[in-house]
C-alpha positions in Angstrom: -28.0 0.3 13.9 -29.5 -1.2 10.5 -26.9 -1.0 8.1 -25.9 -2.1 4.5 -22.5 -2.8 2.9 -22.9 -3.0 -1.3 -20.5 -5.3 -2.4 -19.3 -8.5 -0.5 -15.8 -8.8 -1.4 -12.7 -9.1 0.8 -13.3 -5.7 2.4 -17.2 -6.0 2.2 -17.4 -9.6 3.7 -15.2 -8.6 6.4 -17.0 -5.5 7.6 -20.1 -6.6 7.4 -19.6 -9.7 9.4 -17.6 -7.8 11.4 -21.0 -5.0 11.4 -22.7 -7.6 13.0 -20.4 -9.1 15.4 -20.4 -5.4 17.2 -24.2 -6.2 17.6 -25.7 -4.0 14.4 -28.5 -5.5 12.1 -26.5 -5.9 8.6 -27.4 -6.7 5.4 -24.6 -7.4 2.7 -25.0 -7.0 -1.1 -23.4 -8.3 -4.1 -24.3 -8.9 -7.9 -22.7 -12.4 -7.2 -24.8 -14.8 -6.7 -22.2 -17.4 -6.1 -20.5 -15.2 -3.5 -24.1 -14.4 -2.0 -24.7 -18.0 -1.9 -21.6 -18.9 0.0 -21.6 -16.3 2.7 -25.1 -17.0 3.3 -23.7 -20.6 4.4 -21.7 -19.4 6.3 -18.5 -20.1 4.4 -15.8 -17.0 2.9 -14.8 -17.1 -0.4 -11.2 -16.1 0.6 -9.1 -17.6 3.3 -9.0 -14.7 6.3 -7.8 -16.0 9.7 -10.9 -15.6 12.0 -13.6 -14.5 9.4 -15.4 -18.0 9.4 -16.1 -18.2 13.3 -17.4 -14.0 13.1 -19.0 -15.0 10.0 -20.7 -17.9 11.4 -21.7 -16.3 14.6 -23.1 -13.6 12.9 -25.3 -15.6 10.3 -26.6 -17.4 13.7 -27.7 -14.3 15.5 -29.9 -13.4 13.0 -28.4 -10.0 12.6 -26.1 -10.9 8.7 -27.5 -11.9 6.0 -26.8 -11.4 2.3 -28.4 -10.7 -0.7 -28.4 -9.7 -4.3 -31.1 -7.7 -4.5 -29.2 -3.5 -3.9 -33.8 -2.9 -2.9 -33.2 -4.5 0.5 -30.7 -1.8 1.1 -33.9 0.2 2.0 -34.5 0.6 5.4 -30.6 0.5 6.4 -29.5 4.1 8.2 -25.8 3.3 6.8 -25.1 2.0 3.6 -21.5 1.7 3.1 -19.8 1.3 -0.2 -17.0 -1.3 -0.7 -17.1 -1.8 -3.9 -13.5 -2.6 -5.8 -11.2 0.2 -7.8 -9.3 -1.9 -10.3 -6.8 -0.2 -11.9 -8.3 1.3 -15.6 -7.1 -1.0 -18.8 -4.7 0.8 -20.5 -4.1 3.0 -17.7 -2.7 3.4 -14.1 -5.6 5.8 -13.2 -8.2 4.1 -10.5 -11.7 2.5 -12.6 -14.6 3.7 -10.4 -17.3 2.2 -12.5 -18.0 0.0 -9.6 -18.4 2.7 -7.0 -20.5 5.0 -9.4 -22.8 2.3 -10.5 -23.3 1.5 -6.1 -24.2 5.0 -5.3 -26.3 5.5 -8.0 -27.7 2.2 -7.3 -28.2 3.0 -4.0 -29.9 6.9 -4.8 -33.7 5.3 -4.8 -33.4 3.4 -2.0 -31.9 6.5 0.4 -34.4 8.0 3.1 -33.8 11.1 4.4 -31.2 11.2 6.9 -29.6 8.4 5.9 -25.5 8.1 5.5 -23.8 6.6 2.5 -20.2 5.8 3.7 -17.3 5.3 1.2 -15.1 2.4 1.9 -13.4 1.9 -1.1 -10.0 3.5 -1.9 -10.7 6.2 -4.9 -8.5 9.2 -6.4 -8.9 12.3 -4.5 -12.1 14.7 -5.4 -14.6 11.1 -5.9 -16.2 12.1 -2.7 -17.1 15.6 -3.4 -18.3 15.2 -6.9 -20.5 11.7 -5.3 -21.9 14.0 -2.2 -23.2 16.5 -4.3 -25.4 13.3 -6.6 -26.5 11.8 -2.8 -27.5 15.4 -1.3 -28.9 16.2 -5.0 -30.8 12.9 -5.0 -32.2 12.4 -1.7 -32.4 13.6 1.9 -29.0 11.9 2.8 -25.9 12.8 3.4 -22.1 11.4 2.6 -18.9 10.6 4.2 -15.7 9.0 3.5 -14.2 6.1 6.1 -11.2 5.2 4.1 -10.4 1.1 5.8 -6.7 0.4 6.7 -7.0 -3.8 6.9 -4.1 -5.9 6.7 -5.0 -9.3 4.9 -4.3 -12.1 7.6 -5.6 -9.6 10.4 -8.7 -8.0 8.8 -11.2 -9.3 11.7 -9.0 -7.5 14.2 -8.2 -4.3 12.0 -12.1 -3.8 11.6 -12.9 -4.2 15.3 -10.2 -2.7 16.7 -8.6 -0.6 14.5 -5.8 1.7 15.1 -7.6 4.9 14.1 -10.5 5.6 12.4 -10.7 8.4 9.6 -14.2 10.1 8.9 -14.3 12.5 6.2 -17.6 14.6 6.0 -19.1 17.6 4.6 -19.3 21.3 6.6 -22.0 22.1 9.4 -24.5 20.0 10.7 -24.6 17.2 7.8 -21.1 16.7 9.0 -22.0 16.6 12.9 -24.7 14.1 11.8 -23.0 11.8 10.2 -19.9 12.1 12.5 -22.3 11.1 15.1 -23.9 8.5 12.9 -20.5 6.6 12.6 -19.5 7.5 16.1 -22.2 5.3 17.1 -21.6 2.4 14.5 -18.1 2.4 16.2 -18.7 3.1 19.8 -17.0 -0.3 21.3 -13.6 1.1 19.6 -14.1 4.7 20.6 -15.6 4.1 24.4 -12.1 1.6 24.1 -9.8 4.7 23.2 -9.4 4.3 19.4 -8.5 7.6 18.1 -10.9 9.3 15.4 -9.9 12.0 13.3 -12.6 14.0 11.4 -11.7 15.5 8.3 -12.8 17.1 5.0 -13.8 14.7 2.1 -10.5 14.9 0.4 -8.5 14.5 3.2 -10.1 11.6 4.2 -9.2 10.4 0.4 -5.6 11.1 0.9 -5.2 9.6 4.0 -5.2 6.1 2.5 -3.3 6.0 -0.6 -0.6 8.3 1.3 -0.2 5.6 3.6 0.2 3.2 0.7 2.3 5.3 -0.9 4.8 5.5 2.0 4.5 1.8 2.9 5.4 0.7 -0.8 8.1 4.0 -0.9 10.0 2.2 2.1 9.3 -1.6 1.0 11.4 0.0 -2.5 14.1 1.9 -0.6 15.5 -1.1 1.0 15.2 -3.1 -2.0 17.5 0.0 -3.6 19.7 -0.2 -1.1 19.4 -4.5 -1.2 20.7 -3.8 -5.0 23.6 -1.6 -3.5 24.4 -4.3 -0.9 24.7 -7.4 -3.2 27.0 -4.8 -5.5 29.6 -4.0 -2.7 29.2 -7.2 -0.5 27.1 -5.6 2.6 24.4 -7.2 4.5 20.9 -5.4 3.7 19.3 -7.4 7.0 21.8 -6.1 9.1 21.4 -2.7 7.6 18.1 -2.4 7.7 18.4 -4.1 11.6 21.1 -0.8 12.4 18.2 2.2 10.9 15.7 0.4 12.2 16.7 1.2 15.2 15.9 5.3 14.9 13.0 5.9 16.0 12.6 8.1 13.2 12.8 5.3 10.9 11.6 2.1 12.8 11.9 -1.5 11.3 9.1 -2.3 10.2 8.5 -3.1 6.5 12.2 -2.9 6.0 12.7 -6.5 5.0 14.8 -6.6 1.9 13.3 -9.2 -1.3 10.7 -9.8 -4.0 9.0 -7.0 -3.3 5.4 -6.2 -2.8 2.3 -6.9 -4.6 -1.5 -7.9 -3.8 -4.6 -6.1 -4.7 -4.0 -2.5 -2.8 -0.4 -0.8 -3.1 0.7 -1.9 -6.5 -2.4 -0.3 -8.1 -3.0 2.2 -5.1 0.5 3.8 -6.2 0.1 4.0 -9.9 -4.0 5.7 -9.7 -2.0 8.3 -6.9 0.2 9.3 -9.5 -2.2 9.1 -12.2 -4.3 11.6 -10.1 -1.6 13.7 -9.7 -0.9 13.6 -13.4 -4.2 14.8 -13.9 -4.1 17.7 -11.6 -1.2 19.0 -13.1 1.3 18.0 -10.7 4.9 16.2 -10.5 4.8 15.6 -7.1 4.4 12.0 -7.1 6.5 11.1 -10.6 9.1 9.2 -7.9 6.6 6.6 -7.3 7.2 5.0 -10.7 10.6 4.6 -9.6 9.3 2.6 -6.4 7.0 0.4 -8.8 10.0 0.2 -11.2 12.4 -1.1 -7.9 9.5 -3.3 -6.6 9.2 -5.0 -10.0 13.0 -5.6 -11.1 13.3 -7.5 -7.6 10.7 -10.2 -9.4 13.8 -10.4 -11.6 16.7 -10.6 -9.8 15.3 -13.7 -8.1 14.6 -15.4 -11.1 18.6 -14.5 -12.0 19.3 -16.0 -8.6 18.0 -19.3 -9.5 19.8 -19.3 -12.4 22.8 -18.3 -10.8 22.4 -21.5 -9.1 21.3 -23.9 -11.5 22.9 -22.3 -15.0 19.9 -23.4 -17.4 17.0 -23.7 -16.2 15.3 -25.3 -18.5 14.2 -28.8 -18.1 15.1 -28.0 -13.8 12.8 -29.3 -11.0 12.1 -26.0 -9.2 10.5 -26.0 -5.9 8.2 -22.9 -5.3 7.4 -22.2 -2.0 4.9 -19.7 -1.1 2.3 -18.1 -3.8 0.6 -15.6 -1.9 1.5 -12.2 -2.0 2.2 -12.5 1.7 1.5 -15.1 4.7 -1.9 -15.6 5.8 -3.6 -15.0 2.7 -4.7 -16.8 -0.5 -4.4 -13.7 -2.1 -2.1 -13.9 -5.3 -3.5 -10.6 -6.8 -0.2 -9.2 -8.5 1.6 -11.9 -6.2 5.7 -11.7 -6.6 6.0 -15.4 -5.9 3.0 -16.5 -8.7 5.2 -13.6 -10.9 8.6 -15.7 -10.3 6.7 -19.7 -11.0 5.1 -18.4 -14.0 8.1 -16.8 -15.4 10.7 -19.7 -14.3 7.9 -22.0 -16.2 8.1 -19.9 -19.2 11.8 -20.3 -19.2 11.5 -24.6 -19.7 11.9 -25.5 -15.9 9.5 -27.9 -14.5 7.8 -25.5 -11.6 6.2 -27.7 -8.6 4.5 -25.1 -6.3 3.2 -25.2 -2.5 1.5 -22.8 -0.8 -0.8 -23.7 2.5 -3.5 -21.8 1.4 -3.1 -20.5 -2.1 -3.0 -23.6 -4.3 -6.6 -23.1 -4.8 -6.2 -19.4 -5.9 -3.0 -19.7 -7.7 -4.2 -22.8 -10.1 -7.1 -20.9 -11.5 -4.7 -18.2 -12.5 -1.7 -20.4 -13.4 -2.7 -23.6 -15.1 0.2 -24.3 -16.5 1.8 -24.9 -13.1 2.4 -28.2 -11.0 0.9 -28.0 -7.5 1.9 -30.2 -4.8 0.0 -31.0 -2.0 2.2 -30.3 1.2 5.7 -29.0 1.2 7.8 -33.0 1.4 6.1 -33.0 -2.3 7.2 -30.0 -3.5 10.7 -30.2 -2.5 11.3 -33.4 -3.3 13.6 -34.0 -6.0 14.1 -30.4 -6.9 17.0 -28.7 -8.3 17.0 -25.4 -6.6 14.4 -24.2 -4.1 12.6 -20.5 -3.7 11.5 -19.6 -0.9 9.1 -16.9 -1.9 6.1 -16.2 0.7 7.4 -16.2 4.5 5.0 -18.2 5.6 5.7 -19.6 9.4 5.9 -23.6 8.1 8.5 -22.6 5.9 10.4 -20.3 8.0 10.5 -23.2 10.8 11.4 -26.0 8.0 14.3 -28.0 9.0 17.8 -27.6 6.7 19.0 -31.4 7.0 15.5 -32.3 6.5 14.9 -30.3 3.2 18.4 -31.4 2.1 17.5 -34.9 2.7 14.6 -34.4 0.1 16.2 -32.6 -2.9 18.3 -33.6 -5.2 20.5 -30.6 -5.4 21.3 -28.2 -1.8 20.2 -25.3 -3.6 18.0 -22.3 -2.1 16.9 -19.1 -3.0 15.5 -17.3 -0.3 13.4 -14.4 -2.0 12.0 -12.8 1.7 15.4 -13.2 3.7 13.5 -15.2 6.2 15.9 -18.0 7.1 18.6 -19.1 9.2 21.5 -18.9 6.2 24.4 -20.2 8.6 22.0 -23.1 9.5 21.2 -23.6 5.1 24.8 -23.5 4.6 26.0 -25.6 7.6 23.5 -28.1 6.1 25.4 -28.2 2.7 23.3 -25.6 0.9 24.4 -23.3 -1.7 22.8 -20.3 -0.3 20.9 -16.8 -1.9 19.7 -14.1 -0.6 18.8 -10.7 -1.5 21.0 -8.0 -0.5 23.0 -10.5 1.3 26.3 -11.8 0.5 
């Protein structure tokens, strides 16, 4: 099928390429010419495991290609939206300025019959009140296809998702376009992906409920990290012992900093900000979860003081920026939160991180960045630990001791050997450990 995808950042880059890879004719748009001029070459403007080679292969078969120009969107039967929702200055609500200004973008370049998709994440009712402007507009139709991508496995999570969500309008423009995506999507579906079809704000809810509950359970086992550390439990051996219902499962039970990126910290506060606006409590516990996720950015900053006593005028060794491994992503990252804030407090803050040195430095200036990891540690006072990345996880303890100048660690995810730290002569942190 001939399809567009207006705007070409993380989530638009990905699907398109990822568009074309499944053998559809795709054209990508952006405002940025820069970004435009970069994917057109073939190269991401964001580190994502896999994207180059789709990207690449894509660009080579003739079916990608980019452009600035929203007019070459004419012609496309699909034009999907994936535009970003920022969170509003001044407020938690969602900004949709971006995803207006596509739609209406797109309204002279629709034919009738045509499908405009919604990507992006937006408060529950945007679809309704944008499918009345397209059907108002032109011959087209609507639908929401809320994405679910993990940064580090977006390539795989758009070609073989788990479940796809299609939320369309009543009667036969929703069997259209519920065929019109069911063909876009055909390898997944003839592979046995589920596919639930919805109304429009279901389809809405879908996502940020699943945000929601991910950042609701990252936040209870920080709670009960704070309750560990109080009484002298183990929060990883805890959360190991629950883990086991199946009722509860393991995953994203990992006690420490905390979470942060571009999707659930501001995905959480415009849920509740929509639910403020309906006239509705029902989601006031959430600023408790944003209120446990950021108070964890402090208690490993107290940690490192713990350790050192002053810090200021220490040689602190931050390892890890990203907001999590396999990213360069440091978009409301923890670990950039905890440099910056250790810097602010007089100690000398040398940072690694394997891919977001790049990302981190236009943010943070006023940081040191060291080259590999031997730099970063050596010398240092106290180290943090504070993205799990697998080259740090795997890092020898003699070796690192042989490097610092004090056997001092904080480890902000809980992802190493302690008995190994201390057997190597460290003085040893965790969170929610004793």
């Amino acid at each position: 099928m001939r399809i567009s995808v207006i705007g070409c950042g993380y989530l638009g880059a990905v699907h398109a390429a990822c568009m074309a890879e499944l053998g559809h004719e795709v054209v990508g748009i952006d405002v940025d010419q820069h970004k435009v001029d970069e994917l057109s070459a073939g190269r991401a403007p964001f580190f994502e495991p896999g994207l180059p080679e789709v990207l690449t292969r894509a660009l080579e078969s003739g079916r990608l290609r980019f452009s600035t120009d929203l007019a070459d969107a004419a012609g496309a039967e699909v034009h999907f939206v994936a535009v970003g929702t920022p969170q509003t200055k001044g407020s938690h609500a969602a900004d949709l300025t971006y995803v207006d200004a596509a739609v209406r973008g797109l309204l002279p370049h629709l034919a009738d019959g045509d499908l405009v998709v919604g990507k992006s994440t937006v408060p529950v009712g945007t679809a309704s009140r944008l499918g009345e402007l397209v059907r108002a507009s032109s011959g087209a139709d609507l639908a929401w296809n809320p994405e679910f991508l993990r940064e580090g496995f977006a390539v795989k999570d758009t070609i073989t998702p788990d479940r796809f969500v299609y939320g369309v309008p009543a009667g036969e423009a929703g069997e259209r376009a519920t065929a019109q995506l069911d063909a876009i999507y055909a390898t997944a579906l003839e592979a046995g992906t589920p596919r639930l079809v919805t109304d429009y704000a279901t389809a809405e809810l879908v996502k940020v409920s699943a945000n929601a509950f991910l950042a609701t359970k990252i936040s209870f086992i920080n709670a009960i990290a704070e309750i560990a550390e109080a009484t002298g439990a183990d929060v990883t051996q805890l959360a190991d012992a629950i883990g086991h219902d199946a009722r509860i499962g393991r995953r994203f039970l990992n006690a420490g900093i905390g979470f942060g990126g571009g999707c659930l910290p501001k995905d959480i506060r415009a849920f509740q900000a929509r639910a403020d606006e309906l006239g509705l409590d029902s989601l006031a516990f959430l600023s408790d979860v944003d209120a446990i996720n950021l108070r964890r950015r402090d208690r490993v900053v107290a940690l490192a003081e713990e350790l050192v006593g002053d810090v200021s005028g220490a040689r602190v060794a931050v390892l890890g920026l990203a907001f999590k491994p396999d990213s360069d992503d440091v978009r409301d990252s923890p670990a950039l939160d905890v440099a910056r804030r250790l810097h602010g407090r007089g100690a000398s803050v040398v940072a690694f991180d394997p891919e977001a040195n790049g990302t981190a430095g236009r943010v943070a200036p006023e940081l040191e960045y060291a080259a590999d990891v031997e730099s970063a540690l050596r010398g240092a006072d106290v180290v943090l630990v504070l993205t799990e990345w697998k080259q740090f996880r795997e890092l020898e303890p003699a070796a690192v001791a042989g490097l610092v100048s004090h056997a001092r660690v904080v480890d902000g995810r809980n992802t190493l050997d302690a008995a190994a730290y201390r057997a190597a002569g460290f003085e040893y942190r965790g969170l929610g450990r004793p």
